[in-house]
N, C-alpha and C positions, 0 to 999 in steps of 0.2 A: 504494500500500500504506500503510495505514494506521501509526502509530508501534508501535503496541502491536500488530499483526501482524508488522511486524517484528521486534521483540524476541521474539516466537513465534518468528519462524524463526532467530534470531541462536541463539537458546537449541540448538535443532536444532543447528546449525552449532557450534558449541559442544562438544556432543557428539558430534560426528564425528570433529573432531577429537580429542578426549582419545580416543572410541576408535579412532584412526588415529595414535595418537602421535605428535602435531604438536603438541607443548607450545612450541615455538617461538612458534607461532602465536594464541598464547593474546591474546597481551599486545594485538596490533592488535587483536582481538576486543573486548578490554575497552576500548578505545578508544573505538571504535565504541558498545559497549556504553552506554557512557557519555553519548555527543551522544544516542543515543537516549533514556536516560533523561531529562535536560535538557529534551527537546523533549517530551515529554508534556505533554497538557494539563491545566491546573487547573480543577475537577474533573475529573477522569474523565470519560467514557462510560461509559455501562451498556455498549456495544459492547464496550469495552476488557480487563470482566473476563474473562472466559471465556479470551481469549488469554491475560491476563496471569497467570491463574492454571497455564494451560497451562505456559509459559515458567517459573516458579518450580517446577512442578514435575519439568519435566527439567534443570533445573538443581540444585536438590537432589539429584536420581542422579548427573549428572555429578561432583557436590562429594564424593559419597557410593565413585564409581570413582575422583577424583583423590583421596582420602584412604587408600582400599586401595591406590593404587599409592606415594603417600608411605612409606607402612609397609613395602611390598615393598622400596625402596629403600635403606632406614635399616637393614633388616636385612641387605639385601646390603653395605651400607657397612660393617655391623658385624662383619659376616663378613671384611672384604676388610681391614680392622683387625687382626682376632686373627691373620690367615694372615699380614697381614706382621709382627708381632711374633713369629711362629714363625719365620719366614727370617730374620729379623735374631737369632736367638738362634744357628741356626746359622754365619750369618756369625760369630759372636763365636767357637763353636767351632773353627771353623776357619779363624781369624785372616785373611778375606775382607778386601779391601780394598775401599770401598767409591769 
């Protein structure tokens, strides 16, 4: 398999995971990601774009779902903030020990 079909399939892989919620998983990926880019050749192939355009472009949706799920996040954090500044107003009223 060629370098730049790999990274076509890394990219797949990639989004599989984000949509199977394996953000664990991420970090080895970009590892990977990485020796792969390293090893590409200077210049290109003409062979190389078609994949490598491929590979940016589901990588872009991928960044495009890992940023909608950032946001889903930040607002549940924001949420889980103002609830426990409610619980803690009540502890004060009712001298709760904490």
């Amino acid at each position: 398999m060629s370098t730049w079909a790999a990274l076509e399939a890394l990219a797949t892989e990639e989004a599989q995971l984000v949509a199977d919620e394996r953000f664990d998983d991420l970090a080895e990926l970009d590892q990977r990601r990485t020796a792969l880019l390293a090893a590409l050749p200077r210049p290109l192939p003409a062979a190389a774009a078609a994949p490598l355009r491929n590979a940016l472009s589901t990588q872009r949706a991928t960044a495009t779902v890992l940023e909608a799920r950032l946001g889903a996040l930040g607002a549940e954090l924001g949420r889980l903030r103002r609830g426990r500044t409610g619980v803690q107003g009540y502890a004060r009223t009712f001298e709760v020990q904490r």
